[in-house]
C-alpha positions as a printed NumPy array, in Angstrom:
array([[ -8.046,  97.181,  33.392],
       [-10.094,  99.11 ,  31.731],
       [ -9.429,  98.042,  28.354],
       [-10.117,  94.454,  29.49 ],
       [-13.719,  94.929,  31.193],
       [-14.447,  96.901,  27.472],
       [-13.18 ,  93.312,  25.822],
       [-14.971,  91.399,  27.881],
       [-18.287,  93.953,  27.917],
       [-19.06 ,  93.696,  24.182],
       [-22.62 ,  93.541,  22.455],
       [-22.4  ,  89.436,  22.135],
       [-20.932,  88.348,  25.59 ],
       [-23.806,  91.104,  27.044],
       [-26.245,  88.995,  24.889],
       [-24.892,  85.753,  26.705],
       [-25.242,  87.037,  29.714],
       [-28.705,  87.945,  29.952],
       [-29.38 ,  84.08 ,  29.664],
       [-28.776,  84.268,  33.851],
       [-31.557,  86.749,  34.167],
       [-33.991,  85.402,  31.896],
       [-33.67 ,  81.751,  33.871],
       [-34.956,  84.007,  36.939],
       [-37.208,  85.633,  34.624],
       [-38.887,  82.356,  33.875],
       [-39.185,  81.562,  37.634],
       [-41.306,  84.125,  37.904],
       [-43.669,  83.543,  34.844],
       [-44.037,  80.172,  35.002],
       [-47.435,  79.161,  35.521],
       [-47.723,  76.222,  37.981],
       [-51.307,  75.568,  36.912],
       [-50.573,  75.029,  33.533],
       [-53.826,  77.587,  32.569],
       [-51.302,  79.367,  30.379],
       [-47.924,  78.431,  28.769],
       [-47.79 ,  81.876,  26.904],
       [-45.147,  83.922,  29.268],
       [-42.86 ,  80.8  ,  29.763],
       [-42.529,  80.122,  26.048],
       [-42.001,  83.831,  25.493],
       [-38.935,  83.883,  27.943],
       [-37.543,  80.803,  26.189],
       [-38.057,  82.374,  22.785],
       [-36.115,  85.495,  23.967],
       [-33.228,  83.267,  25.529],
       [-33.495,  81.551,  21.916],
       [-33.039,  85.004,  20.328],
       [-29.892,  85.597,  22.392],
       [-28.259,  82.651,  21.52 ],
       [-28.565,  82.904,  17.893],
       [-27.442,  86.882,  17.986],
       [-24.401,  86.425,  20.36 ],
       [-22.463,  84.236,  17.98 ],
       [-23.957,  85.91 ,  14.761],
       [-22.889,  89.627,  16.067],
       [-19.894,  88.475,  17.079],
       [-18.861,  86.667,  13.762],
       [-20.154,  89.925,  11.738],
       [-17.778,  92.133,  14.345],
       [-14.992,  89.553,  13.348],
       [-14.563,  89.498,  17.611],
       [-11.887,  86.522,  18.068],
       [-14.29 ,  83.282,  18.301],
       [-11.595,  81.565,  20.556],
       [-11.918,  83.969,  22.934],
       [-13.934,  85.442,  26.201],
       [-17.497,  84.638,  24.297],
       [-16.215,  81.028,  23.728],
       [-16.054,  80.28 ,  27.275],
       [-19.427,  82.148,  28.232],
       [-21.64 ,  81.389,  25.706],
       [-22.357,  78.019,  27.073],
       [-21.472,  78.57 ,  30.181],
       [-24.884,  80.972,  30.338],
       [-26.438,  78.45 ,  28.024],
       [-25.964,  76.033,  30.881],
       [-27.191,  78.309,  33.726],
       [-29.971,  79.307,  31.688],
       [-30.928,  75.253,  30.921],
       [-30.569,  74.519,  34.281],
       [-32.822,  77.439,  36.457],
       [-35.69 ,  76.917,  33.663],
       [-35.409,  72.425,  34.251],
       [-35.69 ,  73.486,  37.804],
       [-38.405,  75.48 ,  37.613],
       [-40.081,  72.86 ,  35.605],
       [-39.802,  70.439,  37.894],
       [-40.191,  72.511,  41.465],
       [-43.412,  74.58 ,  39.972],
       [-44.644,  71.636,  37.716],
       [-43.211,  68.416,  39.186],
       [-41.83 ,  67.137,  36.164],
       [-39.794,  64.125,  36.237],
       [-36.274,  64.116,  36.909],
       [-36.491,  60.947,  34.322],
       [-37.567,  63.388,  31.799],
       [-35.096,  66.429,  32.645],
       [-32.237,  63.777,  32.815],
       [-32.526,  63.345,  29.537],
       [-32.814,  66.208,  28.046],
       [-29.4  ,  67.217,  29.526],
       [-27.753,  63.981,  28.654],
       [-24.789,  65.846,  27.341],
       [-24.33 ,  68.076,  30.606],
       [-24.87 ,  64.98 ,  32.961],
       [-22.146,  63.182,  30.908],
       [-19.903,  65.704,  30.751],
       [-19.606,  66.828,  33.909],
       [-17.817,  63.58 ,  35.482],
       [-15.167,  63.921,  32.036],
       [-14.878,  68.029,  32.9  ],
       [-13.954,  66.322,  36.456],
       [-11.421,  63.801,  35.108],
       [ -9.792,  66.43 ,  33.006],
       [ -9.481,  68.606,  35.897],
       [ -8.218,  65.83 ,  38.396],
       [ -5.551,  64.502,  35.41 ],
       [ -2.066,  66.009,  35.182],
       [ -2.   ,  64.372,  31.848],
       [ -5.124,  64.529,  30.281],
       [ -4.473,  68.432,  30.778],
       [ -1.111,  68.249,  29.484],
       [ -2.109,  66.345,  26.174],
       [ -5.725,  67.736,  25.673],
       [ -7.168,  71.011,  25.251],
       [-10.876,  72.185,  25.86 ],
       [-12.497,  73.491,  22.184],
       [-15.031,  75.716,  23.807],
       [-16.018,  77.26 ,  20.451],
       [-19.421,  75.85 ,  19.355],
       [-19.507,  73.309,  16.78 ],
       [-22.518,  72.872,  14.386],
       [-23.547,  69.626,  16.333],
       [-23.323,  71.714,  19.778],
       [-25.877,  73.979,  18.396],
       [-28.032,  71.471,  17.181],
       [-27.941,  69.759,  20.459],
       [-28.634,  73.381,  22.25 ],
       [-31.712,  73.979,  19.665],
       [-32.929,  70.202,  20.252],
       [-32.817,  70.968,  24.109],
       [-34.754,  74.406,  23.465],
       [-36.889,  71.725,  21.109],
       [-37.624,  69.224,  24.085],
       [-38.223,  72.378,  26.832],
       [-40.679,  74.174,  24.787],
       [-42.698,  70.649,  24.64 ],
       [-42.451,  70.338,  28.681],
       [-43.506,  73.59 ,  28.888],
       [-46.533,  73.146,  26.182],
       [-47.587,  70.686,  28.07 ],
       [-47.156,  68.192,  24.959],
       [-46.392,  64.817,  25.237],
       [-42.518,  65.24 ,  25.387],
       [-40.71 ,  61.654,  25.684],
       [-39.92 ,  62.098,  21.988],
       [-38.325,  65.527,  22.014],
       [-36.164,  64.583,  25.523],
       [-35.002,  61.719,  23.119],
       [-34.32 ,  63.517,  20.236],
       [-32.106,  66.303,  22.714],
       [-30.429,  63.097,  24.534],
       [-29.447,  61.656,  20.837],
       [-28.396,  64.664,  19.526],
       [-26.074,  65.852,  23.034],
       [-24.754,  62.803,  22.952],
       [-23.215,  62.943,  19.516],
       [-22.266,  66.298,  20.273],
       [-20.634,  65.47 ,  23.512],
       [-18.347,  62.355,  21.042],
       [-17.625,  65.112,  18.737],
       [-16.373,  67.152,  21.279],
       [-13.959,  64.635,  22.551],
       [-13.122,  63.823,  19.209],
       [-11.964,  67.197,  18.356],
       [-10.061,  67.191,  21.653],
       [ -8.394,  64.05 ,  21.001],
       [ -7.45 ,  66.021,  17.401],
       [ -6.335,  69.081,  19.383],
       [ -4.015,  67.385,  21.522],
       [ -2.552,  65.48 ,  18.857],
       [ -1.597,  68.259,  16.29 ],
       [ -0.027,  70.042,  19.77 ],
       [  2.042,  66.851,  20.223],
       [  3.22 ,  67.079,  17.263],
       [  4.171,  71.22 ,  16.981],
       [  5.866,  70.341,  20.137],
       [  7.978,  67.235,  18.039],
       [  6.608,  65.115,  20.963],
       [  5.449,  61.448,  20.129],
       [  1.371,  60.743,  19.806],
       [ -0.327,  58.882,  22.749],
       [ -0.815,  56.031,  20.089],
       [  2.597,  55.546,  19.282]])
């Protein structure tokens, strides 16, 4: 047991976690009034910061990338996206328009997390890639991109695009590299392809 919560307790999964915090962090600084953006920004720097180390630390450590971080590294990403949207739009009463698209990806992959779930097969065939892939960082840093404009108070249609773009390749690349997953198993496993 105890080796276990010291496996799971390391320096990058810490740094993941303190994404949860730091979305209740930026409850609290947000400034409804818009006088000052300073605090907000700072928070979402700092969550930037811990995104970048977690994976970097980890890689340097040569900690297993298919492992425990895999998993909660954007899970916290997620949590963290989501309290700071809310925020944004309970404290500032910014569009859910606006916020939808800036987490295109998540909206569009939670029905196809869903289906996976639901689907005997698709779970038999396919198998979830949670390691980050350039283009899932790139969507991550164009949602941090699109946030930091909201938050500015800078004319942000342009940015939510950019993040919606950029998730939604990322979200195609993701299925793709399922798809490639579940193929190469099929064929370890001497089983035929779902193509033939």
């Amino acid at each position: 047991m105890s080796a276990r919560r010291d496996a799971f307790l390391t320096i990058p999964n810490l740094l993941s976690m303190s994404r949860v915090p730091l979305g209740g962090l930026f409850w609290l600084v947000l400034d409804p009034t818009r006088r000052s953006s300073a605090p907000a920004l700072g928070v979402l720097a700092v969550a930037a910061v811990t995104d970048v180390l977690d994976g970097h630390i980890a890689r340097k450590q040569g900690v297993d990338l298919s492992g425990t971080g895999s998993w909660l590294d954007p899970i916290c990403d997620k949590l963290f996206v989501g309290a700071i949207l809310a925020a944004l739009h309970y404290h500032r009463g910014i569009s859910f328009g606006l916020l939808a698209l800036i987490v295109t990806r998540e909206l569009m992959q939670l029905p196809m997390a869903l289906a996976y779930r639901a689907s005997h097969t698709l779970r038999s065939w396919l198998r979830y890639d949670f390691r980050a892939s350039p283009l899932g960082k790139a969507a991550t840093i164009a949602q941090f991109v699109a946030i930091a404009a909201v938050i500015a108070g800078l004319p942000a249609r342009v940015t939510a695009w950019g993040a919606c773009a950029v998730g939604t390749a990322a979200l195609i690349d993701y299925v793709r590299r399922a798809v490639v997953m579940g193929r190469q198993r099929l064929r370890e496993q001497g089983a035929p392809s779902a193509d033939g």
